[in-house]
C-alpha positions, 0 to 999 in steps of 0.5 A: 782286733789285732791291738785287742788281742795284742792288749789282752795278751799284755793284760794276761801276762802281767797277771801270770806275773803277779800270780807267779810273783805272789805265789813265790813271795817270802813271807817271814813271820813269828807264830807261837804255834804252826797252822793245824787248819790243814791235813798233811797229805804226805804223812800220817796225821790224826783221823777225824774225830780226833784232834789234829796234833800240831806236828806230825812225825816223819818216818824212821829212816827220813832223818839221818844223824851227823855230827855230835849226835851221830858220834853218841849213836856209834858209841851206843852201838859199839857200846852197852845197847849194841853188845847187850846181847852178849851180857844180859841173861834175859836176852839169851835166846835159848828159851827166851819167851819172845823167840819160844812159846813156854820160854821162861825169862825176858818179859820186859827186858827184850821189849825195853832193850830192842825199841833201841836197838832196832831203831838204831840199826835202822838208823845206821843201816848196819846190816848185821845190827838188822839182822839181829833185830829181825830175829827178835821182830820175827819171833814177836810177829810169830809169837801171836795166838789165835786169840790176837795175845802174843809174846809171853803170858805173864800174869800178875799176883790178880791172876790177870794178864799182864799186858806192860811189856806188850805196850813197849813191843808195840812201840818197836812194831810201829817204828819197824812198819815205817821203815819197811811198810810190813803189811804184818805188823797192821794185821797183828796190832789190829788183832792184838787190839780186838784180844784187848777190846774183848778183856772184861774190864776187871781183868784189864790193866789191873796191876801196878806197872800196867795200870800207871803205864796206860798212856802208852797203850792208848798212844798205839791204838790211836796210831793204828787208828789213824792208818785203818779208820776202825771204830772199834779202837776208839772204843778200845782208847775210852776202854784203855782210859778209863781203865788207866790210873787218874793222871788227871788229879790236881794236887797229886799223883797216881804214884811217885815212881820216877819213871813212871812220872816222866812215862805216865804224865802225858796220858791226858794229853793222849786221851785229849785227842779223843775226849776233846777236853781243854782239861785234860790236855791241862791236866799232863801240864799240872803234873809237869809242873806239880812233880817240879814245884816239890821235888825238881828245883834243881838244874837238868830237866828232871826231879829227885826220885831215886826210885821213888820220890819221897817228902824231904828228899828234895836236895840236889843230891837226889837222883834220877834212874837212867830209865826216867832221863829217856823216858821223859825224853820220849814223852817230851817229843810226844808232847811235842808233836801233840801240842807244839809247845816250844816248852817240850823241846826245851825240856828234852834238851835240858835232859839231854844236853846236861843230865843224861850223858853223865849216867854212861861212862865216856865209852857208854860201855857201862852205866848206873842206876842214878844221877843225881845233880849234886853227887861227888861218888859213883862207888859200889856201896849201899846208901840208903835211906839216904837213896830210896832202896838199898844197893849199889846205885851209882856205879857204873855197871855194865852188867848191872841197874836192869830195867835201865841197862836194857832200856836206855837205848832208845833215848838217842834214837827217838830224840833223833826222829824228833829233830825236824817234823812235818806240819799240817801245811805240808812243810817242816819244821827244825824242832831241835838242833843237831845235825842231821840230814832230813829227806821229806816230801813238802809243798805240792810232793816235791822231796827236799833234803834239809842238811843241817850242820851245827855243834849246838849246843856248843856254838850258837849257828845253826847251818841249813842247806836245802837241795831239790829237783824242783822249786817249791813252795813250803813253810819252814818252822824253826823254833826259838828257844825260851832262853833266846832273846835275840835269835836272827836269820840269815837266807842266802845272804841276806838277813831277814828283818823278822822280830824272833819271840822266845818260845815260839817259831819263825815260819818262813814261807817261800818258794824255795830252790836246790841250793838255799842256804839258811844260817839260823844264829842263836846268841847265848848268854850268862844266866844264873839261877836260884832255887830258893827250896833248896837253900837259895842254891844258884845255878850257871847256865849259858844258852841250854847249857848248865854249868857243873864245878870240874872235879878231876875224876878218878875211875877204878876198875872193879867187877862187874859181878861183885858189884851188881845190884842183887837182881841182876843176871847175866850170862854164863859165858859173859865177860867180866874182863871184858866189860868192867865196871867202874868206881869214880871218885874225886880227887880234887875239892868239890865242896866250893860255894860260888862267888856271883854277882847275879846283876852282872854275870860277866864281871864274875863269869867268864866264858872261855870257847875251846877247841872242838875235840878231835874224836867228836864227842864232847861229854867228858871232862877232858873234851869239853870246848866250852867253859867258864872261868869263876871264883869261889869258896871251900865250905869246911862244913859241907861234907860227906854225910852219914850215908856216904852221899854229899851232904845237904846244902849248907844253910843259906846263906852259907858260910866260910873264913876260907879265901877265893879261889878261881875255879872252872865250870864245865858243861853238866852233861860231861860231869860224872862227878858234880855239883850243879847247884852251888852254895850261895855265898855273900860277899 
């Protein structure tokens, strides 16, 4: 009895063993998409009958910013978003709509200007930058009527409610309830919701803005959705679909405003969460592309729309609103979430990295309008047709540019709630790199903290450091870029022997411990690229970076208010002294074309790593700590043209009797004055 026992105990062991041994085993692998087949049980996840997204957003307030980013976070907050409310007039509060019930000025401009504010102060737990944004978050939770309308009643020329701006408020709402659980903010949207479910049809979203911009209102209902289960706000979502301009059409789009491309676009992608159908997911793709095919064979994520896109405007030296830079940063996370399509994450850092830091002076204190990917002028003059409409659109104004000046600030702080996710396994995935600390609940409900460390995308590493209370079990997601050939792990140590896919994710699935470190290694290499549409223009990238030609900048202090776009306003009390505007100008040749071996890029490029900067910041031309050395050609020809814009591309292949020269590239976002799409020259 005694040997039967004894043996049983052996047996019964050795199986606690291998349980514990296969339950803790690192499985390692490449997955072109996480595992949706489970329901996170520690975050907000899309309620059945909706289709599960493949990632799920964390809190505001679980990922916190370091490094790089966090220095473009402070600057915004020291900048124009953190002292907006001493220059705008319409955020003046004395009879300000959102604060007083008749209140006569800002309608969109509070809603756009304070879902970056907030989330920033939130973010940066500065207690008086939250104070300020509770006067705004309270003046909206008590704006509301009976009827569930809040805010101001605008109404467009129809006579109808304009419900635009209350699609951006509601954006801010659902980031404050994460953050601080304000049972309000549910009772308030669902009200809101049945004021928008009892509208007859003919009096919903029937105006330009609204009716294009649908998509946001349909994401919101679903976020509701998915907290209190009410069936009614499925009704609602087909109600708001339909109601929507068609983002479905194959060869077309509704409108050819930039922003609202780079806005509007993912509506079929929401409304696929509901309707189901493969078609409308393809159909946010098609727009994605088609936009592209004409009008984005250029370097930095975007398209030429300035404001609107127009057939033969299609050359480099077209331009983007700072709107539409954010706003397709916005939808890129969205999209990201919804689909895990590595594509997206792409994309926001081919924005973010190489177009939209130029849009901003170094200190973010001022801005303009549009950035273009070939532009050698930020001056204060007038040069449309040439730029769609008429004003001075390339300098750089703090008081000026209004939908944008309000609204560029939830660029940063929406990419940075976009940094890591949460899967349907209870794990996490790095979805874009920067350094960040992330709090999150994984496994069993065990709360890790992932500090990741890096300068990426100014060095290849990226540095994990995991601590916890307790071992758990977990998958962590990390994604590799569609450029990265030959991206490698390195745990504790020891390299993990896993073949990387670009454009896809490597899961590594573990019991991990209090003190794991993962060094994720993404070699970057010399890539060229040719736009053929546009006079088989090339292109230098290195990793996710584009490549602009350095121009010595000269910046020029001039008025604010001389030189504003003629629908601005601003405070009386406003301080043009105090935030000057600024011209920019050359003073150094840009009009080179580029010498380039495209079958070996290293014989023509090299490229030459410098010291990080001291003030941390590495978007100006005088810090950058990378570029490349290359050679190439002044075109006599290409100039200035008639409308004070730099020309067209020169006729391929272009042509020149003037000698080489060595010129240096330096990273497109840190370019204020640039050519990103360079003349190809023959040998």
């Amino acid at each position: 009895m005694f040997q039967k026992r004894y043996l049983l105990f052996i047996v019964g062991g050795l199986l606690v063993m291998l349980t514990a041994f296969q339950t803790s085993k690192d499985e390692v692998s490449s997955v072109e998409r996480p595992d949706i087949n489970r329901q996170n049980e520690f975050y907000l996840s899309n309620r059945s009958p909706l289709q599960p997204a493949h990632f799920i957003k964390l809190p505001l307030g679980s990922i916190q910013p370091k490094g790089w980013i966090l220095k473009m976070l402070e600057l915004q907050k020291d900048g124009l978003c953190g002292h907006l409310g001493e220059i705008s007039a319409w955020l003046e509060k004395d009879n300000n709509a959102w604060l007083s019930e008749g209140g006569d000025h800002g309608w969109e401009e509070v809603p756009y200007w304070l879902r970056g504010y907030s989330d920033m102060a939130f973010m940066l737990d500065d207690a008086d930058m939250k104070k300020e944004a509770m006067v705004w978050i309270e003046g909206i939770l008590n704006s509301q009527r009976e009827n569930g309308w809040f805010g101001p009643e605008v109404r467009s020329g129809n006579g109808n409610l304009d419900f635009w701006s209350n699609m951006v408020v509601l954006f801010t709402l659902q980031n404050y309830y994460e953050y601080t659980k304000d049972a309000r903010v549910l009772d308030f949207m669902k009200k809101y919701f049945q004021f928008e479910f009892d509208v007859p049809d003919d009096q919903f979203l029937s105006s330009y803005w609204e009716n294009s911009r649908g998509g946001d209102n349909l994401y919101s209902v679903y976020w509701l959705y998915n907290i209190t289960g009410d069936q009614f706000l499925l009704e609602l979502a087909e109600k708001i679909h339909r109601n929507t301009a068609d983002w479905t059409q194959k060869s077309t789009l509704p409108n050819w405003h930039n922003v609202n491309i780079a806005e509007c676009f993912r509506e079929p992608a929401t409304w696929f969460l509901q309707s189901a159908d493969s078609t409308d997911l393809q159909a946010t793709y098609n727009d994605y592309y088609l936009i592209r095919r004409t009008f984005g064979q250029v370097p930095g994520g975007m398209f030429g729309s300035d404001e609107n896109a127009r057939m033969g405007y299609i050359d480099p030296r077209q331009g983007t609103e700072t709107c539409g830079f954010a706003e397709q940063m916005t939808s890129d996370g969205i999209l990201m979430r919804l689909t895990g399509d590595p594509l997206w994450a792409d994309n926001c850092e081919d924005v973010l990295f190489n177009s939209f830091p130029a849009a901003f002076t170094p200190d973010m204190k001022a801005l303009r309008y549009i950035t273009c990917p070939n532009g050698v002028t930020a001056d204060d003059q007038n040069h449309a047709p040439g730029i769609a409409n008429e004003g001075p659109f390339l300098t750089m104004n703090p008081f000026s540019s209004r939908c944008c000046q309000h609204n560029h600030g939830h660029a940063i702080p929406y990419y940075i709630q976009n940094l890591v996710m949460a899967s349907n396994d209870n794990g996490l995935a790095a979805v874009m790199y920067n350094s960040c600390k992330t709090t999150a609940k994984v496994g069993d409900g065990t709360e890790v903290t992932l500090l990741e460390e890096t300068n990426y995308p100014f060095e290849e590493r990226v540095r994990f450091n995991l601590s916890m209370k307790s071992k758990v079990q977990f998958p962590l997601y990390l994604r590799i870029p569609a450029w990265c050939k030959n991206a490698s792990v390195i745990l504790n140590g020891k390299k993990l022997n896993v073949g990387s896919q670009p454009g896809a994710y490597l899961k590594i699935d573990r019991e991990w411990k209090d003190g794991d470190q993962l060094t994720l290694d993404l070699p970057m290499e010399l890539n060229s690229r040719n736009w053929q549409a546009n006079q088989n223009s090339i292109s230098v990238d290195y990793g996710p970076l584009t490549f602009s030609l350095k121009i010595d900048e000269d910046y020029e202090k001039i008025s604010s208010t001389a030189s504003a776009i003629n629908d601005s306003k601003w405070q009386k009390n406003a301080d043009p002294e105090k935030w000057p505007a600024f011209k920019i100008e050359p003073k150094s040749d840009w009009n080179y074309g580029l010498l380039l071996d495209e079958d070996n890029l290293t014989s023509s490029l090299k490229v030459v790593k410098k010291a990080w900067p001291a003030d941390n910041y590495p978007f100006s031309v005088g810090n950058v700590p990378i570029e490349i050395e290359a050679k190439g050609k002044i075109i006599p020809g290409w100039g200035i043209d008639q409308y004070g814009l730099v020309d067209v591309l020169p006729l391929y292949p272009a042509k020149t009797n003037e000698k080489t020269v060595d010129i240096i590239l330096i990273p497109m976002g840190a370019a204020r004055l640039r050519i990103s799409a360079f003349p190809a020259l023959t040998n």
